[in-house]
N, C-alpha and C positions, 0 to 999 in steps of 0.2 A: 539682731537679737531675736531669735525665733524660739515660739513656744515648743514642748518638744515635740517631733513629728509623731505624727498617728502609728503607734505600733503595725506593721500589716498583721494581720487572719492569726490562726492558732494552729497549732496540730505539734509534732515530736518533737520537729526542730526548735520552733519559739519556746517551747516546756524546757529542753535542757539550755535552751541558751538565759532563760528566767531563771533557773536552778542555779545556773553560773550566778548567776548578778545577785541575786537575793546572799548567797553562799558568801559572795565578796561582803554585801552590806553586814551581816551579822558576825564578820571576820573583823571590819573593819571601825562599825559607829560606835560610840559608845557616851551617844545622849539615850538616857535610859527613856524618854518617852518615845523617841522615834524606833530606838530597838524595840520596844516593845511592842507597839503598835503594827510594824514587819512580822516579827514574830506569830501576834495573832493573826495574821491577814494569811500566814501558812498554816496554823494549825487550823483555821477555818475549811481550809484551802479554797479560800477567793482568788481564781486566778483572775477572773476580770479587776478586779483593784489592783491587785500584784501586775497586772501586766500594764495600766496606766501608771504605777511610781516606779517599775522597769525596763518598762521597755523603751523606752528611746533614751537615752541622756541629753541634757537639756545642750544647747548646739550654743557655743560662744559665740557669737558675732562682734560688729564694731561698736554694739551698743552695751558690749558685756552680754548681762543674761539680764533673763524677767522670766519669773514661773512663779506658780503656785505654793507657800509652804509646806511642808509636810515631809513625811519618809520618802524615801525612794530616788533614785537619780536623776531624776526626772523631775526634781521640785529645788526647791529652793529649803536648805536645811545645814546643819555644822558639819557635817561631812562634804559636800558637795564645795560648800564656802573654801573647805580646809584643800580639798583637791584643786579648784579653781585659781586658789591661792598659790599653792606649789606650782602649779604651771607659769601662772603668770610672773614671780620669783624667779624661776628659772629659765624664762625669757628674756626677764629683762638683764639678767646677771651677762649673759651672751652681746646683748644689746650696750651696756652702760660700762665698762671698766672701772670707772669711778664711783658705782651704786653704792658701795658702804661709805663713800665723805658722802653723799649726797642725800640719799632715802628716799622715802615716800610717804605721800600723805594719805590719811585715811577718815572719812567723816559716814555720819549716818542719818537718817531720819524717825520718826516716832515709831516707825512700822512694827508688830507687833503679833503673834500668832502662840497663845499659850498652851493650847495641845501639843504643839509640837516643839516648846521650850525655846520658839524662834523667836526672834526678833531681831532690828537691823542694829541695836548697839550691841549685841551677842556678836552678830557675823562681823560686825568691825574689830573687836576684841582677838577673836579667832586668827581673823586674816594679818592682824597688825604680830599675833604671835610668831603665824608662819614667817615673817621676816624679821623679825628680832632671835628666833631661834638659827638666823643662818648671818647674823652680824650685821643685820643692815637696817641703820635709825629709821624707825617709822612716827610721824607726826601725826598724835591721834588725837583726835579733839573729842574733847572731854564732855561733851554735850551738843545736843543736835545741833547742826547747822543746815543754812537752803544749801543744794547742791552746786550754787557759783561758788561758793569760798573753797571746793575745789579744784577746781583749775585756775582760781584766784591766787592759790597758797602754793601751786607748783611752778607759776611762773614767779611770783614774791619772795620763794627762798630758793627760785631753781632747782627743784627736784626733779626726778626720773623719773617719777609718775605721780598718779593719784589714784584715789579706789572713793565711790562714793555710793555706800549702800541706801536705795532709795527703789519703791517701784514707782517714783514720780503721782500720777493722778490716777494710777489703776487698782480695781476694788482691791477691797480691805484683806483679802488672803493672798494676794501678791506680792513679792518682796524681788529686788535685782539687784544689779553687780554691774557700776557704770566705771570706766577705765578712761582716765587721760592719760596724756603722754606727755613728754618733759619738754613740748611746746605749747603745752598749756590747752590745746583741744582735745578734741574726740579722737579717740583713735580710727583709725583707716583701714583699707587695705594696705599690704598682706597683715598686717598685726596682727590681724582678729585670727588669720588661718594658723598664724608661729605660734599665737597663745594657746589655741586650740590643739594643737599638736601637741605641746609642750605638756598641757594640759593631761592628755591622754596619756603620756610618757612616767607622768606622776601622780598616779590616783591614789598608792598605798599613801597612808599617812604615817607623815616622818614622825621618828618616836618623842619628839618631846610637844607634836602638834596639837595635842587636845589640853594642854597645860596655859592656860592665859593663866596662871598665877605667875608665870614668870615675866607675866608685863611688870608687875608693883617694883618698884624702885628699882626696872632695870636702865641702867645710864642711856639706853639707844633710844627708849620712849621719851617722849619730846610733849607737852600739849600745847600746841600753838593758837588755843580757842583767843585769849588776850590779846597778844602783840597782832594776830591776823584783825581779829575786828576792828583794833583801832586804826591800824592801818590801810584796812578797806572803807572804813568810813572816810579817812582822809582822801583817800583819793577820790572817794566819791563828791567830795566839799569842789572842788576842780568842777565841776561838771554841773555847779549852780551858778546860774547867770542875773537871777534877779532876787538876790538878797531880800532886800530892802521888803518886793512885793510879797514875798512870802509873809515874814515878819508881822505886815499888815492886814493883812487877804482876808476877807468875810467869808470866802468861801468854808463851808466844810466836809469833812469826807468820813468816811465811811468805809472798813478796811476790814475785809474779812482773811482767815488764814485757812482756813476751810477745813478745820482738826487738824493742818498740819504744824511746820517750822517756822512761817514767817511773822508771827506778829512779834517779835521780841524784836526783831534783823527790820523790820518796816519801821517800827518805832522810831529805833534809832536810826533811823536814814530819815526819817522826818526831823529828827532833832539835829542832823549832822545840815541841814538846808535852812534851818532856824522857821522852821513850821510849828504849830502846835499841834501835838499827836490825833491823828487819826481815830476816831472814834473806832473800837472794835466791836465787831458783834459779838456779843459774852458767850453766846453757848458755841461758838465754834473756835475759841480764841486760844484756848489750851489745846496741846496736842493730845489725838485719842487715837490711836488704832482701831478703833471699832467705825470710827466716822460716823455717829448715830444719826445724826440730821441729814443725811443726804445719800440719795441711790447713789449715785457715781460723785464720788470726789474730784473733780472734774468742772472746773468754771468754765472749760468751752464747749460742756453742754448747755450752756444758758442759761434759761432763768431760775429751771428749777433747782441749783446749787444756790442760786440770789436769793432766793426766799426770804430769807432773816435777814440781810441785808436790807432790803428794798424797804421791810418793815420798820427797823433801826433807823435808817434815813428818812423815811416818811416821819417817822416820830419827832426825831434834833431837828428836820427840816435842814441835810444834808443834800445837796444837788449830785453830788458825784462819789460812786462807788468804787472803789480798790481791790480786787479778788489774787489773789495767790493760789496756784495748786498746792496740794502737801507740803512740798518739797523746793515752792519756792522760784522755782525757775520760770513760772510763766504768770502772765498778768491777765487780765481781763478786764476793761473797764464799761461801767453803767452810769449812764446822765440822764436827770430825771428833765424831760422834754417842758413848753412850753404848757403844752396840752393834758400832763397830768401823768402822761405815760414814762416810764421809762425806755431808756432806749440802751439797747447790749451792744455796743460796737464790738463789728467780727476783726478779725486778725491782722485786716489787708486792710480795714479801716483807720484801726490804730498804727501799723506802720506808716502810713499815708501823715497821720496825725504827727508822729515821734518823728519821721525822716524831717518833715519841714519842720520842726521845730528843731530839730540836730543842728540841721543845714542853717537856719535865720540866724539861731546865736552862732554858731560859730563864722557866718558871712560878720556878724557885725564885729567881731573881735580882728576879723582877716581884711581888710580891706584889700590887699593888693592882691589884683587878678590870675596874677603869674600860681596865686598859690593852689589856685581851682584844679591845675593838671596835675599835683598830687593827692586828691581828694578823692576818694571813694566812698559809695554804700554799695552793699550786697542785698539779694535777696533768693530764696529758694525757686526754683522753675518753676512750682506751681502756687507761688504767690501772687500778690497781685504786681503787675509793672509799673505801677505808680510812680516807685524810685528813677523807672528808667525816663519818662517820662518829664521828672521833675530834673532829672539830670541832664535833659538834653537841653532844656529851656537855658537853666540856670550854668552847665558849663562844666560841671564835675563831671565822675567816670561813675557809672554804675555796671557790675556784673554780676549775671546769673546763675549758680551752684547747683546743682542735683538736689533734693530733699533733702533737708536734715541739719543741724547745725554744723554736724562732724566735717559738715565741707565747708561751710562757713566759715567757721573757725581756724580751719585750717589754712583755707585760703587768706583769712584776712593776716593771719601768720604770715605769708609766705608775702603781701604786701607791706607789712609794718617792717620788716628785715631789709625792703626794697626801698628805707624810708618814706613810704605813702604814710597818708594819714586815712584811716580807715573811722567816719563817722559813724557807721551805723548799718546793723543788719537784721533782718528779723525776717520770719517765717508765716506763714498766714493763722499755721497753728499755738496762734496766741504767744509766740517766742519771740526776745527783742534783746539785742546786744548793742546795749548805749553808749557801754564805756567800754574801751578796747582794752582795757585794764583786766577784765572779763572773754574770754576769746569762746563764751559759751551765751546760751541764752541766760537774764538774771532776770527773774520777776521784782527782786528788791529794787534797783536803782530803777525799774523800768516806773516803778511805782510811785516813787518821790518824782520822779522827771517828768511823770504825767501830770502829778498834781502842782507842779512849778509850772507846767504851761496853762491847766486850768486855771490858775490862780492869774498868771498874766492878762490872759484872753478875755476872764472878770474884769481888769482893771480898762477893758478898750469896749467894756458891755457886751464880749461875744461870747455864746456856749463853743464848746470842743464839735456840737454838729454844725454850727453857722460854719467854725472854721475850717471843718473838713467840708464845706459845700465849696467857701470859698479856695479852696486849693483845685475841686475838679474844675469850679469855672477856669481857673488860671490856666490849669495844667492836662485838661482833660477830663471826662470820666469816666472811672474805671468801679463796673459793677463787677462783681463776682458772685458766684451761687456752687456752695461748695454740699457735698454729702457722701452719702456710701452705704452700699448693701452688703449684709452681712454671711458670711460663705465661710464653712466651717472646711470645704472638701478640697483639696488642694488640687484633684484632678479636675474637679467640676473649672477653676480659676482659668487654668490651663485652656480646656477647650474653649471657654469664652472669649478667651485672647486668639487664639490660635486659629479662631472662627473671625476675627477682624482682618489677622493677616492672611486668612484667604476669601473674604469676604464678595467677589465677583470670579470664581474659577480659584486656582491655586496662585499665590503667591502675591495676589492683587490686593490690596488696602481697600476699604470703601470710597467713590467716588462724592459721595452723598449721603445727609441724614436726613429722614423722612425730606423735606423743600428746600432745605439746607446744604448747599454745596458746598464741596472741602479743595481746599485748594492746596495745601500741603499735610506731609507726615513726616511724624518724629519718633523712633521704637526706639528707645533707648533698652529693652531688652536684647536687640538681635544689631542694634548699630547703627539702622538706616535713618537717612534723612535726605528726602528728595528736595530738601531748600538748601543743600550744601554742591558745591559742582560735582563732588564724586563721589554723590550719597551718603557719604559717612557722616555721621553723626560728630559734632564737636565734644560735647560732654562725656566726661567717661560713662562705658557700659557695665550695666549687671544685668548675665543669664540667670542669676537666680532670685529676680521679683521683677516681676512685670512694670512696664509703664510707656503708654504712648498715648503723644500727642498730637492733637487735629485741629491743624488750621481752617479757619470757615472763611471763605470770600466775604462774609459781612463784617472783618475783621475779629469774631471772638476767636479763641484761641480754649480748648479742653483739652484735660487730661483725666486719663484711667488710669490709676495704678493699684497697687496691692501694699499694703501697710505693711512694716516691719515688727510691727511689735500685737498686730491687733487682727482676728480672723476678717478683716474687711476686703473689700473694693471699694478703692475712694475714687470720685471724680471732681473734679476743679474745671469751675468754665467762667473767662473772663470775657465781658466784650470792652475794647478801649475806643473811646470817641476822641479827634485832635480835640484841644482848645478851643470855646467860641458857644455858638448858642449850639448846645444840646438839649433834648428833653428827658430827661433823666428818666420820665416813665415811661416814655416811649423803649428806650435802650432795654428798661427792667421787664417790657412787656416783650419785647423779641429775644433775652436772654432768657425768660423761663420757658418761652415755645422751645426756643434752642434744646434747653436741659430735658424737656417734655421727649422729646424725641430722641435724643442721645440714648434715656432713661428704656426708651419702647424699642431702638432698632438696635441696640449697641451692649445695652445688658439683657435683654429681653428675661428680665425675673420668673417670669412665667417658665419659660423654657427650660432656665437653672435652676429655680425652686430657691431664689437667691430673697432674703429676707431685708424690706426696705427699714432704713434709720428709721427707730420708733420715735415722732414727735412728740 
């Protein structure tokens, strides 16, 4: 899901090839703010504006898209929607035989941009017309939802896809275009390249595509916002184990939606476990597109999104915090320590936390051992391995995916079909897939699930951090120290990687970071892995975004890679200790030398003029 790429330079060629695309645009839009605003930006003749809304067109990937609102091909607006939508129609039509019994569903979030007459229940409208103008039932929900219910409602009514407009946690002028597939994940490769093409093949817009009044009482439009809720709530009823302690629990919590979707969908997931609702923080509890309270809407930036939270709960004298992104799919949780502090559990804390809690209640409903070698958890390669850890002890299967859910989900797909039972997956960037009912990350049930284990863990006198100590005494411990510098220049990326892989002469890895010795390597960009007998890499590869990993003789394990959706360099460094007495400060004091050094020989910011994460 790439932003669009940087126009190259200017001169005759780029002029008449902008004169092409503007030509097309004022042939083809006809939301009169976005024409209009093209219109001025030629009679000014701003070609540097004109040449960021045309010069690249925004690149579909497997994450859909993610851009900027506004005019031009290169943003996110009803023409672009309407084109997007024709490609990916005429995809799936080749794909699915059956797509008009079947359809697809369509949901949106609050997101919102009035210049440019945008917003994400606009472009759901749009897209839902483009396939009802060609006979095929589309399920549009009639009011926002978080973006599990769809890939929740495509495998519930068995559809052939889902479209879920949402730009997730990213600032308030971004808006995207997220795509499952009729297995209920993220779509893959090749999809993203057949949409894509497909895409291109049909940019004019078909004549009855700017007419959403032909949704109103057309027989194909469906709203399945009713029957899905209740039935996702049911299924989530399955997935409470202690009734009883809910019901009764003194705990209380504190549940923000952060301007976006979730606090209606959190509620009742509290009421579907027989809790009493979650206290919400009021000025963030209605949906706004502006997000006034907070620089980044974004709970895995930490505290500063907690702000009114931490206040809120200080006041009820609430111990534990509930966060949502916009859009619902990710959690965040905060427990107000002994000491007065509170404390932000990171991603690979709370998987840690939700996998043994997955794993406890369902050991005690399973007793028979035989049933272990159907049992899986996943987790992303650069989360923490906690799960592997706990699964070696305890006897289940755990395996490790590439970034991203789209592999999660599809993988855990490709086990539940093999009869497995798939408990639980989650990602470090604050994603957790609790119910496999869900084959995406959900922030909702991740929410009610947490606050059923805090509630439990009250009743035996322990906080969610005593009993994330006691899982690493059990099981290990696994610190992690995650972050990223920020790199606007795609070639600058490039040489910094391409300066690792010839890092002592041509073709050599580094042996060594600053006193830190490397024992293996992983490029999942180029394939190689020297810990496999014939270098190849097991996980699939992609040449087009960086990412390798460096094994350390003192067991930590890092990765560099390059964000898909965000101008970063992230790096991920875990050190895992066996089981037994560890000093957990000792481990925390040689993982930050570790990351010290990584940070000085391996990104040398200096060198790249690379901009470090603003604390």
């Amino acid at each position: 899901m790439a932003a669009p790429a940087a126009p190259g330079g200017s001169g005759p060629g780029t002029d008449s090839l902008l004169d092409q695309e503007t030509a097309r645009w004022l042939r083809w839009d006809k939301n009169p703010l976005t024409l209009e605003s093209v219109k001025q930006l030629i009679a000014e003749g701003n070609k540097e504006e004109l040449q960021k809304c045309f010069g690249a067109r925004m690149e579909f990937g497997t994450a859909g898209l993610r851009a900027a609102m506004g005019a031009g091909f290169a943003r996110m607006n009803d023409l672009t929607i309407i084109q997007t939508t024709q490609g990916f129609c005429r995809y799936l039509e080749k794909q699915f035989s059956d797509l008009k019994q079947r359809g697809v569903v369509i949901s949106f979030d609050a997101r919102a941009h009035p210049a440019s007459g945008s917003s994400s229940k606009r472009f759901a409208r749009l897209a839902a017309t483009t396939f009802i103008t060609q006979g095929i039932p589309v399920y549009l929900f009639s009011d926002i939802t978080p973006t599990p219910f769809v890939p929740y409602t495509v495998l519930h009514l068995k559809l052939c896809a889902g479209i879920m407009i949402t730009a997730s946690h990213n600032p308030k002028q971004d808006d995207g275009y997220k795509v499952y597939w009729a297995n209920g994940a993220q779509i893959t490769h090749p999809h993203d390249k057949g949409i894509s093409q497909a895409i291109e093949e049909n940019l004019e817009p078909w004549p009855q595509a700017w007419d959403d009044s032909l949704l109103n009482g057309s027989p194909l439009l469906h709203d399945p916002s009713a029957s899905i809720s209740k039935d996702y709530y049911e299924d989530l009823r399955k997935y409470c184990f202690h009734r009883s302690v809910n019901k009764e629990t003194k705990l209380k919590f504190v549940h923000t939606s952060v301007h976006g979707v979730g606090h209606r969908f959190v509620q009742s997931a509290f009421r579907a476990f027989d809790f009493a609702p979650p206290e919400a923080v009021p000025e963030q509890k209605d949906p706004d597109p502006e997000f006034p309270t907070v620089k980044y809407p974004n709970p895995e930036e930490g505290e500063g999104v907690l702000t009114l939270s931490f206040a809120l709960a200080d006041k009820i004298k609430a111990k534990v915090i509930l966060a949502n992104d916009p859009d619902a799919d990710r959690l965040a949780v905060a427990e107000k320590q002994d000491s007065g502090e509170w404390r932000v559990f990171s991603g690979n804390e709370l998987g840690a936390l939700l996998g043994w809690w997955l794993f406890t209640c369902w050991k005690e409903k399973n007793q028979d051992p035989s049933a272990l070698k159907d049992t899986y958890m996943l987790s992303s390669t650069v989360s923490s391995k906690i799960l592997r850890a706990i699964a070696l002890k305890e006897g289940f299967h755990f395996e490790e995916t590439l970034t991203g859910f789209k592999w999660m989900g599809n993988r855990a797909k490709q086990l539940i079909d093999q009869g497995k039972n798939v408990l639980f997956a989650f990602e470090e960037a604050i994603g957790y897939m609790c119910c496999p009912f869900v084959l995406d990350k959900d922030g909702v049930s991740a929410a009610v699930i947490s606050a059923e284990l805090a509630s439990f863990l009250a009743t035996k006198n322990l906080s969610l951090s005593q009993q994330l100590k006691a899982i690493y005494v059990e099981y290990g411990y696994h610190i992690t120290k995650a972050s990223y510098f920020i790199c606007h220049d795609q070639g600058t990326i490039k040489k910094l990687f391409e300066n690792l892989r010839n890092y002592d002469g041509k073709n050599n890895y580094p042996k060594t970071c600053g006193r830190f010795e490397i024992s293996g390597i992983r490029d999942l960009t180029t394939g190689y892995d020297d810990g496999q007998p014939d270098k190849k890499a097991v996980l699939p590869t992609s040449k087009s975004s960086q990412m390798i990993s460096f094994t350390f003789a003192n067991g930590c394990v890092a990765t560099m890679r390059t964000s898909g959706t965000e101008p970063k360099i992230k790096y991920y460094a875990e050190l895992c200790a066996p089981p037994g007495n560890s000093d957990p400060e000792q481990l925390k004091k040689e993982l930050n030398e570790l990351v010290t050094a990584i940070e000085e020989h391996f990104f040398q910011p200096q060198k790249y003029n690379l901009q470090a994460k603003a604390e």
